[in-house]
matplotlib code that plots the C-alpha trace (Angstrom):
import matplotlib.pyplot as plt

x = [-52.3, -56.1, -57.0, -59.1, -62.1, -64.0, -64.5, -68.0, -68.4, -66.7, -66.9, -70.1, -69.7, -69.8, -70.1, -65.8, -66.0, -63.7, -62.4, -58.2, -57.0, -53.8, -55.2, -56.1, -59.5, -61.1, -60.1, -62.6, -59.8, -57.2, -54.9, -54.4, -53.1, -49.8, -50.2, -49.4, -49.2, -45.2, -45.2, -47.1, -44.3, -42.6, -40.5, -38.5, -39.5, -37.0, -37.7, -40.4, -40.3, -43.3, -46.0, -48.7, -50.9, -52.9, -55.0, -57.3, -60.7, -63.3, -66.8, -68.4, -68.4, -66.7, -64.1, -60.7, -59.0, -54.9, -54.3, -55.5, -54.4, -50.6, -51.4, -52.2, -49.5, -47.0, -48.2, -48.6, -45.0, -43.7, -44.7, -43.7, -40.3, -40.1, -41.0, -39.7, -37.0, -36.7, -36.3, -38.6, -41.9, -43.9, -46.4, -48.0, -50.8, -53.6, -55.7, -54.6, -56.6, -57.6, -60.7, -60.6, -62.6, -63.8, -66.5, -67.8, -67.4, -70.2, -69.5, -71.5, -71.7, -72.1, -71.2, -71.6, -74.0, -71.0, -68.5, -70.3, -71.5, -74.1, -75.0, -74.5, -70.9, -71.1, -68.2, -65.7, -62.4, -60.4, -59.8, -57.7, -57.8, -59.5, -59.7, -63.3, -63.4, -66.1, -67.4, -64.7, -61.7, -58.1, -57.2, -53.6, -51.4, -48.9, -46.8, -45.2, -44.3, -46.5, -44.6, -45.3, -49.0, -50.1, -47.4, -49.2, -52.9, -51.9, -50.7, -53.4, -54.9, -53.4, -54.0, -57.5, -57.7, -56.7, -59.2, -62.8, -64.2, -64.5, -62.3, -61.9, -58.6, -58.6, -55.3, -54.4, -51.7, -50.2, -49.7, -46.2, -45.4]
y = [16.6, 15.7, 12.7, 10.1, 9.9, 6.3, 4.0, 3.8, 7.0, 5.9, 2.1, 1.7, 1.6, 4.6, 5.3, 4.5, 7.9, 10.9, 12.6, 13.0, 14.3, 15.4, 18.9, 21.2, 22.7, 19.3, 17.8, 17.8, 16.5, 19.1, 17.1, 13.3, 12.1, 10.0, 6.8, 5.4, 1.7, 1.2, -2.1, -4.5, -7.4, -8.5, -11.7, -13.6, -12.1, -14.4, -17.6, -19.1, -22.7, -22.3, -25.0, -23.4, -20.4, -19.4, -16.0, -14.0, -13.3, -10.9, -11.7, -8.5, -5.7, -2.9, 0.3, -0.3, 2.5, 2.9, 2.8, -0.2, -1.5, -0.5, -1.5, -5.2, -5.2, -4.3, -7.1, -9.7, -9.3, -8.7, -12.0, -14.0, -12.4, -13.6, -16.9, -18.2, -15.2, -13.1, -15.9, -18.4, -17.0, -14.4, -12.2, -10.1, -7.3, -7.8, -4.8, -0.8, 2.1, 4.0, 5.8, 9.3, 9.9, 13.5, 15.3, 18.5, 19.9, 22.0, 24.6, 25.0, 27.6, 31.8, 32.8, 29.7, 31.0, 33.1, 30.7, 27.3, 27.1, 24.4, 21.8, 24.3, 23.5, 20.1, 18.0, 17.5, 17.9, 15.2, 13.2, 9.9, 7.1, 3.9, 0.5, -1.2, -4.5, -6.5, -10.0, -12.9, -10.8, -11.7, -9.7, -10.8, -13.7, -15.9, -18.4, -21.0, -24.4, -26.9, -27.2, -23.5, -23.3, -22.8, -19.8, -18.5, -18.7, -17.0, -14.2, -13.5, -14.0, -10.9, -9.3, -9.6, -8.2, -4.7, -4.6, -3.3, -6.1, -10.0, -12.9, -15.9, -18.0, -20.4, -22.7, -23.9, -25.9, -24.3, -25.9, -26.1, -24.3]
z = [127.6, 127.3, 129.0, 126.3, 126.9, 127.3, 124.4, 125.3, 122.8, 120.0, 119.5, 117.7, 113.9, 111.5, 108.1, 107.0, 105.5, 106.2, 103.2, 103.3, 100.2, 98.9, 98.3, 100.9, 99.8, 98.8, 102.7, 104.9, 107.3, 107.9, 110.0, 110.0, 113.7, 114.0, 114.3, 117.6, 116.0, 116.5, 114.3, 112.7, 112.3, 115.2, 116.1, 113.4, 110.3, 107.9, 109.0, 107.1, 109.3, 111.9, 111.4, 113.4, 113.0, 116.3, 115.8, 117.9, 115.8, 116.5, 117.8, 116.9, 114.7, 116.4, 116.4, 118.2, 119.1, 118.4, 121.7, 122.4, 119.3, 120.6, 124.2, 123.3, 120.7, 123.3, 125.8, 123.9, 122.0, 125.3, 126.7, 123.5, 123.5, 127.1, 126.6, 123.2, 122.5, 119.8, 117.2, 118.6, 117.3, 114.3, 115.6, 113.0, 113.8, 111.2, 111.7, 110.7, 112.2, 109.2, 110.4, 111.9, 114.9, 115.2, 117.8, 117.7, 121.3, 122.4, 124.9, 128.1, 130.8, 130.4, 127.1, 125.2, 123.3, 121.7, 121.5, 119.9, 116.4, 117.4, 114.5, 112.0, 111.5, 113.2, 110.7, 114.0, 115.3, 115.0, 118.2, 117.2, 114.6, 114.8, 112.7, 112.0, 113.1, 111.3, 113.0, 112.2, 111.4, 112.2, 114.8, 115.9, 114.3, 115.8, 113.8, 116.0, 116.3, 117.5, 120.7, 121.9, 121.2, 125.2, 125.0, 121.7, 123.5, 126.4, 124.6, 122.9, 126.0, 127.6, 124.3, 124.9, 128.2, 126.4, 123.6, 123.9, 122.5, 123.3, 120.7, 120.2, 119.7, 116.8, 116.0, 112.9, 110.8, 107.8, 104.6, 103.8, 100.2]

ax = plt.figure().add_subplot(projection="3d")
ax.plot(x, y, z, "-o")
ax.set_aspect("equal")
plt.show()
């Protein structure tokens, strides 16, 4: 399997434009990856009862890759579910990687001249999917009681550490309905 490469190439913002369509000739896009994203909900999904939000927000405008999407998913939930249990907490990803990455790989050696198309036909394979993060979006949520906040914070501490970009965490109450 290809190794991925660093998300120094592909975290600067693009034009959100890569045309899927449900009929073959009009895609540009032949093939849609999976998505690694396992779930977005996690924790105790019926119970309606925490009285704290605490959520990691972006502090720039920037691409995150699935994988690191599902990597600080997976660590965060993992600590949570350690320390509150699988009832004690609501953890809720807030981001979906929509965007298709693509590159158009350029060969190099003896013979490339034969093999490469150059920028004639530069649209792009596809390499993986990303979401577009704007400045100040909701990243991760975490609904808690007021009790377990410090747990919440660190983590979306941990969370952070995965994630290409730097957040911030904010806490708030909810309003009861």
């Amino acid at each position: 399997m290809a190794r991925l490469k660093k998300n120094v190439t592909c975290r600067r913002l693009e034009r959100p434009y890569t045309r899927v369509s449900k009929y073959r000739k009009q895609s540009f896009v032949k093939a849609r990856p999976h998505l690694k994203v396992v779930r977005f909900d996690m924790g105790n999904l019926k119970d309606d009862s925490f009285d704290t939000v605490v959520s990691l927000i972006s502090d720039r405008d920037m691409q995150i890759r699935q994988e690191s999407i599902e990597s600080a998913r997976l660590s965060a939930n993992k600590f949570l579910e350690e320390k509150l249990g699988k009832l004690g907490y609501y953890f809720k990803v807030r981001m979906y990687p929509h965007h298709i990455l693509r590159e158009n790989p350029l060969a190099t050696g003896a013979g490339a001249d034969r093999l490469s198309t150059g920028m004639s036909h530069a649209f792009g394979k596809v390499i993986g999917i990303a979401a577009q993060v704007k400045k100040g979006k909701v990243l991760f949520e975490v609904h808690v009681n007021k009790d377990k906040v410090e747990i919440a914070k660190r983590a979306l501490k941990k969370a952070v550490y995965k994630l290409p970009l730097p957040g911030k965490i904010k806490v708030e109450e909810r309003i009861a309905a």
